[in-house]
C-alpha positions as CSV (number, residue, x, y, z in Angstrom):
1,X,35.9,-9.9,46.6
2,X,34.8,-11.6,50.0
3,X,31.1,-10.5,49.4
4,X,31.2,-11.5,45.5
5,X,31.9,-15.4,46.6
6,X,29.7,-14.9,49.4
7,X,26.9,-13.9,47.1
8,X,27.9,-16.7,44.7
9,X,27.3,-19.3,47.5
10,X,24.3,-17.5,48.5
11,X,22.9,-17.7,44.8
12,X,23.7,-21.9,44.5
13,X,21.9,-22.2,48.3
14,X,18.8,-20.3,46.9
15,X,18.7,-22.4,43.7
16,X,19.1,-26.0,45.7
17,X,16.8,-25.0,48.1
18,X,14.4,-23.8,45.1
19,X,14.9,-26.7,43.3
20,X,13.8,-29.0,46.6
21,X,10.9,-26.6,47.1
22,X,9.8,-27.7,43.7
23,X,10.7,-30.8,44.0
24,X,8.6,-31.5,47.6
25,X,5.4,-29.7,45.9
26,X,5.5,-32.0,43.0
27,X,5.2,-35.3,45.5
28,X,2.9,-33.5,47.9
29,X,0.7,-32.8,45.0
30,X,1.4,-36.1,43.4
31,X,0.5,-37.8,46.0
32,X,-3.2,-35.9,46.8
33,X,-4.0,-37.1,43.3
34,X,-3.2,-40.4,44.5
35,X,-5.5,-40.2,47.1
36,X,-8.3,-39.1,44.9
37,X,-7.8,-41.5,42.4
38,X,-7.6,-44.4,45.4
39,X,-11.1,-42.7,46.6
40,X,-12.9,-42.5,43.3
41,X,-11.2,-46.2,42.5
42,X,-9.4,-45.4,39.0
């Protein structure tokens, strides 16, 4: 029972941090195609 709700908890921690993972790879790459488009002056 114990390791059931631990491995529940474990599952929603690995899907937040997921999520953020995603979520921090968007804006890094959102922001290098900023950059480009600042250098080649869209």
């Amino acid at each position: 029972m114990i390791i059931c709700i631990r491995y529940e908890i474990y599952k929603k921690i690995n899907e937040v941090s997921f999520l953020f993972l995603v979520l921090e790879s968007e804006i890094i790459v959102g922001g290098l195609l900023e950059m480009k488009r600042a250098k080649i002056g869209y």
